[in-house]
C-alpha positions in Angstrom: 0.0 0.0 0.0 1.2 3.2 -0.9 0.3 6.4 0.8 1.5 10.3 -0.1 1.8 13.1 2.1 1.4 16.5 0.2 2.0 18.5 3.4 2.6 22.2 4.2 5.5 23.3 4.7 4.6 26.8 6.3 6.5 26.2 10.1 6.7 22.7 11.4 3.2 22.1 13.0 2.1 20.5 9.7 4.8 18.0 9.1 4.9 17.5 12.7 0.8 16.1 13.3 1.9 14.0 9.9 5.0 12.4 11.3 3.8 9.8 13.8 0.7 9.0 11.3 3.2 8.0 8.9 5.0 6.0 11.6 2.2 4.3 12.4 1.0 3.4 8.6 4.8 2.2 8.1 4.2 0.0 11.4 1.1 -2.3 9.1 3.2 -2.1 6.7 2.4 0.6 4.2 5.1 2.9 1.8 4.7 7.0 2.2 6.2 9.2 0.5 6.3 13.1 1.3 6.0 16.4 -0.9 6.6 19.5 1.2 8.7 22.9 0.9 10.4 25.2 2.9 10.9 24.4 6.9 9.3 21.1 6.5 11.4 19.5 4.0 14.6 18.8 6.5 12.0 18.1 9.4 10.8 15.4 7.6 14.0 13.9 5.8 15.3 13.5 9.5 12.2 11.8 11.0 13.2 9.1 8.0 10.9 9.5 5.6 11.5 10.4 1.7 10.2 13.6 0.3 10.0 15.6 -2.8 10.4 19.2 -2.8 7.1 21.0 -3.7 7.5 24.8 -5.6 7.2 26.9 -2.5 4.8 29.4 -0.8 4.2 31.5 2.2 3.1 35.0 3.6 5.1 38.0 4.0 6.1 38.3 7.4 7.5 41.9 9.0 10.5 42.3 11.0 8.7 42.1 14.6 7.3 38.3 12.6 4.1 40.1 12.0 1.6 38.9 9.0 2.0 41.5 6.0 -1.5 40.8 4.8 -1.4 44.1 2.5 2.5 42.4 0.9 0.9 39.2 1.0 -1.7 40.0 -1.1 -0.4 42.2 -3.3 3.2 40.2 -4.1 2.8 37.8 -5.7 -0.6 39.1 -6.5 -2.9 37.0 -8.4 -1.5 36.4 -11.8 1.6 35.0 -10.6 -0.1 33.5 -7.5 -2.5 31.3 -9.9 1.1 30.5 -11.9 2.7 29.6 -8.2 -0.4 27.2 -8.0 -0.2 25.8 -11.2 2.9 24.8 -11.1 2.4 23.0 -7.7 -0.2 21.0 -9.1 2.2 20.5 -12.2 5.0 18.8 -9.3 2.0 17.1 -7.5 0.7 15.2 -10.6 4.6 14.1 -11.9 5.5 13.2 -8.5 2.0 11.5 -8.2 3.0 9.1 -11.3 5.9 8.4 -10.4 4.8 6.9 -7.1 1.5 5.9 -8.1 -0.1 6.0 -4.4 -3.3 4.4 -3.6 -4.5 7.4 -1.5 -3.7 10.8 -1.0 -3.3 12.7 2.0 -3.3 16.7 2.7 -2.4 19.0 5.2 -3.4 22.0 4.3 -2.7 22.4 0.7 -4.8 22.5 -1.9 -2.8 21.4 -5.1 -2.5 17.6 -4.0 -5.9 17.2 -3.8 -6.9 18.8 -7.4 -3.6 16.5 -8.2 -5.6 13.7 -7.1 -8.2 14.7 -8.5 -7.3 14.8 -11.6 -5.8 11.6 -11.8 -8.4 9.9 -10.0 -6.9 8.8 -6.9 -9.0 8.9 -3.6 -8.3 11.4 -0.9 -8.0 12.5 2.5 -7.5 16.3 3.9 -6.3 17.3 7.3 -7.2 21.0 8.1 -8.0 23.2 11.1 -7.9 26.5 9.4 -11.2 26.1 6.8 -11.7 30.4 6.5 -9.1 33.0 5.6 -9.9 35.9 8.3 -8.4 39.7 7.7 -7.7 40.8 11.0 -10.7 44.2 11.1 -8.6 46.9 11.6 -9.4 50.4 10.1 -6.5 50.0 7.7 -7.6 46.2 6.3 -11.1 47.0 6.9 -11.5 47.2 2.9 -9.1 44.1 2.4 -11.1 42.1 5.0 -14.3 42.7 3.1 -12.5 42.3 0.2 -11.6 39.2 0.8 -14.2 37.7 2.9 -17.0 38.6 0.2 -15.6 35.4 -2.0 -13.0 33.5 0.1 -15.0 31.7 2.3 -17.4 30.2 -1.1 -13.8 30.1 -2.9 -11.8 28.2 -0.6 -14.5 26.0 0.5 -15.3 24.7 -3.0 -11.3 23.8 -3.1 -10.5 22.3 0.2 -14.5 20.0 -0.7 -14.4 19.6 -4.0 -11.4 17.0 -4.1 -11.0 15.6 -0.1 -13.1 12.6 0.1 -12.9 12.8 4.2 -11.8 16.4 5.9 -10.6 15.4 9.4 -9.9 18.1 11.6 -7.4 17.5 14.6 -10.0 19.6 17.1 -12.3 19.1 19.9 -15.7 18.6 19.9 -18.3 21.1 20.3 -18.9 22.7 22.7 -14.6 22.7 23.4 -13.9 23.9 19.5 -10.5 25.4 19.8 -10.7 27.0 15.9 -14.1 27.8 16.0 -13.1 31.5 14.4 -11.4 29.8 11.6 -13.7 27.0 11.0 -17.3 28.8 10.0 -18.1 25.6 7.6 -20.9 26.1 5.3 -23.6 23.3 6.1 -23.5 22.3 2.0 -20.1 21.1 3.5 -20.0 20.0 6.7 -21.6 16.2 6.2 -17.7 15.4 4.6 -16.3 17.3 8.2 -15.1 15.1 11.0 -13.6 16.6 14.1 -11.3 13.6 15.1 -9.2 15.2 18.3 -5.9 16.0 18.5 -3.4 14.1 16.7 -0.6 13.2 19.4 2.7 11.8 18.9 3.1 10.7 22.8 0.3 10.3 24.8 0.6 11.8 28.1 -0.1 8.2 29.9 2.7 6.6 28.1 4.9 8.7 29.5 6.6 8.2 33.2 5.2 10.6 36.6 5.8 14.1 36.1 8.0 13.6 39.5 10.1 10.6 37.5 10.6 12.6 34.2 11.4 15.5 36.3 14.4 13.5 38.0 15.3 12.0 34.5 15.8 15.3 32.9 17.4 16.6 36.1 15.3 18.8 37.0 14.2 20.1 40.9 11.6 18.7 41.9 11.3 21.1 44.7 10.4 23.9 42.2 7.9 24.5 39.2 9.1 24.1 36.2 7.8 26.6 32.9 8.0 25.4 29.3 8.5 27.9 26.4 8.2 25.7 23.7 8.5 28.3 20.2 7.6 27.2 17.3 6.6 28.6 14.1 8.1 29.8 10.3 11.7 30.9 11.2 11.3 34.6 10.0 8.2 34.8 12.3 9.6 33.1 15.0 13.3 35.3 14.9 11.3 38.4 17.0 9.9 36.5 19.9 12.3 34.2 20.4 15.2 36.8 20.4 12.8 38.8 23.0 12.0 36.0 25.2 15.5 34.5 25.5 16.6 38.4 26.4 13.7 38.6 29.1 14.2 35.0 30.5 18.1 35.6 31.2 17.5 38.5 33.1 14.5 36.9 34.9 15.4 36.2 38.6 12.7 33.7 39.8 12.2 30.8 42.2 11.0 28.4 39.4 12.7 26.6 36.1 12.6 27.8 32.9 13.0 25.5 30.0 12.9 26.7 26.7 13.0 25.5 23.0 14.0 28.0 20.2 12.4 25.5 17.7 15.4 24.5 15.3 15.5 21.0 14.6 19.5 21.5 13.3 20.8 22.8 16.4 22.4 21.0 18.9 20.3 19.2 21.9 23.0 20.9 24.4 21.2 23.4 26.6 23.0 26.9 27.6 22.3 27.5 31.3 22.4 30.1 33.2 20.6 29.5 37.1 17.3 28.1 36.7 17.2 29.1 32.5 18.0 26.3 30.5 17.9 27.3 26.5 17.6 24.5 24.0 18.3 24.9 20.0 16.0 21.9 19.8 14.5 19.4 22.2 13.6 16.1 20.5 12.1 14.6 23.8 9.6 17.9 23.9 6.8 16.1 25.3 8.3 14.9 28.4 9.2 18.4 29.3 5.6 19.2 28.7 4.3 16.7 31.1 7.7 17.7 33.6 6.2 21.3 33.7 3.6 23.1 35.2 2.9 25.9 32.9 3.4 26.6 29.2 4.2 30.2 27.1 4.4 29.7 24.0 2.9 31.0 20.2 -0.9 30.4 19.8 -0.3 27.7 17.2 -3.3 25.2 17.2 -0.7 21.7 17.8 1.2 23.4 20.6 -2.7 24.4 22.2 -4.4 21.2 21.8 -1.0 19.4 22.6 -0.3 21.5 26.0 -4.8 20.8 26.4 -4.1 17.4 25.9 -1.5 17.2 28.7 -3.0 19.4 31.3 -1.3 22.3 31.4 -2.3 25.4 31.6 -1.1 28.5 29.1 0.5 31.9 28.8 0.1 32.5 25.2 1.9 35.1 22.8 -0.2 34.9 19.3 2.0 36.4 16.4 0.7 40.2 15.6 -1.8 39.9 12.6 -2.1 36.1 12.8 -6.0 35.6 12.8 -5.6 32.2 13.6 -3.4 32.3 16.4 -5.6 35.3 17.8 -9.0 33.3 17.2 -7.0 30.7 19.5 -5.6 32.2 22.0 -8.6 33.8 22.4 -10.5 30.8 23.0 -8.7 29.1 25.3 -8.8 32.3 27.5 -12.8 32.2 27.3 -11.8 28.3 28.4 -10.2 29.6 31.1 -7.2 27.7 30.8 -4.7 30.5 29.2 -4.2 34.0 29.6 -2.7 36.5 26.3 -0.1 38.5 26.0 -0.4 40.7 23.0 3.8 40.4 21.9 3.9 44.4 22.0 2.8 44.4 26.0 5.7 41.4 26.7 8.6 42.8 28.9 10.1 41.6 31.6 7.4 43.0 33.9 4.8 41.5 32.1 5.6 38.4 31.4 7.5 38.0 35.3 3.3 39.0 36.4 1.5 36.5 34.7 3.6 33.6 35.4 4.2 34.5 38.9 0.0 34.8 38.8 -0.6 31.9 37.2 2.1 29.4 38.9 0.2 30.2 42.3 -3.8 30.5 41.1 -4.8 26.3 41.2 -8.4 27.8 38.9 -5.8 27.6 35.9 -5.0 23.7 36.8 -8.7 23.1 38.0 -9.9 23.8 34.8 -7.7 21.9 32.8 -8.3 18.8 34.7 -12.2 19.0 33.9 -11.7 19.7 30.5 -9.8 16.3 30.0 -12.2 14.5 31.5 -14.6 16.0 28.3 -11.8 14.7 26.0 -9.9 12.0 27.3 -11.6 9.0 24.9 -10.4 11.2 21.5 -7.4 9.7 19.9 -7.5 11.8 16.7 -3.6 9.6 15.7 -5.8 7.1 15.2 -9.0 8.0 13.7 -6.3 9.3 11.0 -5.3 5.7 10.4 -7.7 4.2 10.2 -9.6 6.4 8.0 -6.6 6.6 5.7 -6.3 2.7 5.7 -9.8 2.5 5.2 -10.1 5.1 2.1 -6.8 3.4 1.0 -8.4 -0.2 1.3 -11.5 0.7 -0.8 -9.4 2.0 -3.6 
C-alpha cells in the first residue's frame, strides 16, 4: 500500500501532526512518500521519511514576525499566485505518477488534492484552518471585506471539491479550539469530522511528572515553565530573540525550560541558574508533562497538545495572525490560558503573569475538567484508520 503526504510546509506544525501518522502506517506495513517545501522539507527527511520538494509558498512576514497581509496580497498578486499554483499541481501530478499512491493525503494544501483529483486517486484532507480571516482593523477593513465577500465560497469549493474525508485535529463542540477559523458552510459539513488531536506521545505513556522530572534533572522542589516556540523561522526570529533576552535576566524561584524551535541545532542546553535554552529538544513532550505551565505562540498543535496534557497557558499569538488570535482567544474564554499581545511582553509582564498563574490552582482546576470531556479522542488514530480505510476501498 502506498500512501503520499502532500504536506505544508509553512513552520513545522504541519509535518509535525503528519510524522507519527506515517510512523504508524509504516508500522502495518504501508510505503509513504512526502511532498513539502520550505521548513518542513529537512524536518521530515530527519524523522526518515522520503520527500520531494514541492515549488514553494508562504506569507510576508515583518520584522517584529508580524503577518504582511497588505505584501501578502499584493506580491505575488494573483497572476503569478494562480502560476505559483499551477505549477504545484504540475510537481504534485509528476510526482503522483511516479509513485502511483493508492490514497492521497493533505495538510493544508490544496494542489495535492486537485492533483488527485485529476488523476483519479481517492483522498483524505487534514485542516484546522477552513476560513481566511483579515484581522478588522481600520487599515484592512476594505481588504477584509475584500476578501471575505468570495474566500470563504472560494476556498470551501477547493478544500471539498477533491478531499473525500476532511478530518480536523480539534475538539468537539462545545470545546472547539478553531471555531473562528472554521465557519463551515452546512453544503459542506456532512464530509467534516472533528477527530481530536493528533498526538505523537500520549501523556499516559509517559513516566510521573515527578520521574521525568528526575530523568531530565530537574528540581523537583520547584515548578518548572516550558516555552516551547515554534513557528516559520522569520516569524519566529522576534519572539524568540525577546523571550530569551527577558528569561536571562529573569530572577525567579522556578525553572525555565525553553525550545527555540530549530531542529538542526544541537540538543546541548545553555544554562544560566534556573534558565535552561535549547536549540531543539527532541524529547519535547516529556518536558511538557515535567512542567507546570506553558508560554508559547498560539499555534493550534502546541494548544491542543499542552490541552491534551494538562497544562495550563500563557500565550503570545504572532501580531496579525488571525488564527493564532481566534486561538488564544479561545482558550482564554476556556479559562485555561491568559494572552499576552507580543507588544505588552517585557520583563514585567511576562514575570506577572507567570508569577500569577504558577500560584492560582483555577488555571489547573480547569484543565483537569476539560480532559475529563476529552480523554476518549485519539484523533492519531482515527487518522489511520480512516486513511487505511479510504486506501483499502481503492
Amino acid at each position: 500500500m502506498r500512501i503520499y503526504f502532500g504536506v505544508c510546509g509553512i513552520g513545522l506544525g504541519h509535518a509535525g501532526r503528519c510524522i507519527p501518522i506515517c510512523e504508524k502506517l509504516v508500522e502495518k506495513g504501508a510505503e509513504v512518500l512526502f511532498s513539502t517545501y520550505r521548513d518542513a522539507v529537512k524536518y521530515v527527511e530527519q524523522a526518515g521519511f522520503p520527500v520531494v520538494k514541492a515549488p514553494p509558498v508562504g506569507f510576508v512576514v515583518k520584522a517584529d514576525g508580524s503577518v504582511d497581509f497588505r505584501q501578502t496580497v499584493a506580491n505575488p498578486g494573483p497572476i503569478i499566485a494562480s502560476f505559483t499554483l499551477t505549477k504545484q499541481i504540475e510537481a504534485e501530478i509528476r510526482f503522483m505518477r511516479a509513485f502511483k499512491p493508492d490514497v492521497v493525503v493533505s495538510d493544508s494544501r490544496v494542489s495535492p488534492l486537485l492533483a488527485a483529483k485529476m488523476l483519479n486517486i481517492p483522498d483524505v484532507c487534514i485542516l484546522n484552518q477552513f476560513q481566511i480571516i483579515i484581522p478588522r482593523r481600520s487599515r484592512l477593513l476594505r481588504l477584509a471585506k475584500l476578501v471575505d465577500t468570495g474566500a470563504l465560497a472560494m476556498i470551501g469549493k477547493l478544500w471539498t471539491s477533491g478531499a473525500t474525508h476532511l478530518m480536523i485535529p480539534d475538539f468537539p463542540p462545545p470545546y472547539v479550539l478553531s471555531a473562528g477559523n472554521l465557519r463551515i458552510p452546512k453544503s459542506y459539513q456532512k464530509r467534516v469530522k472533528l477527530i481530536g488531536p493528533i498526538l505523537p506521545v500520549h501523556p499516559n505513556d509517559l513516566p510521573s511528572k515527578e520521574e521525568l522530572k528526575n530523568k531530565l534533572e530537574l528540581d523537583n522542589g520547584s515548578k518548572m515553565v516550558y516555552m516551547p516556540i515554534s513557528g516559520p523561522a522569520k516569524e519566529r526570529a522576534y519572539i524568540t530573540g525577546l523571550l530569551r533576552k527577558i528569561v536571562l535576566d529573569l530572577k525567579t524561584d522556578y525553572q525555565i525550560v525553553m525550545s527555540l524551535g530549530y531542529p538542526n541545532s544541537s540538543i546541548k542546553p545553555v544554562r544560566k541558574g534556573k534558565v535552561s535554552i535549547f536549540g531543539w529538544i527532541p524529547n519535547r513532550f516529556e518536558y511538557l508533562k515535567a512542567c507546570d505551565l506553558v508560554v508559547s505562540r498560539a499555534g493550534h498543535g502546541t494548544i491542543t497538545q499542552s490541552i491534551s496534557y494538562g497544562k495550563p497557558m500563557v500565550l503570545i499569538p504572532t501580531p496579525n495572525h488571525t488564527e493564532q488570535v481566534n486561538n488564544a482567544a479561545r482558550v482564554k474564554e476556556l479559562g485555561i490560558a491568559e494572552v499576552l499581545e507580543q507588544k505588552d511582553v517585557n520583563k514585567e509582564t511576562l514575570a506577572e503573569v507567570i508569577k500569577r498563574m504558577l500560584s492560582d490552582e483555577t488555571y489547573q482546576k480547569r484543565n483537569e475538567e476539560l480532559q475529563k470531556e476529552i480523554i476518549g479522542l485519539n484523533g492519531l488514530q482515527t487518522a489511520v484508520e480512516t486513511i487505511l480505510r479510504v486506501a483499502e476501498n481503492h
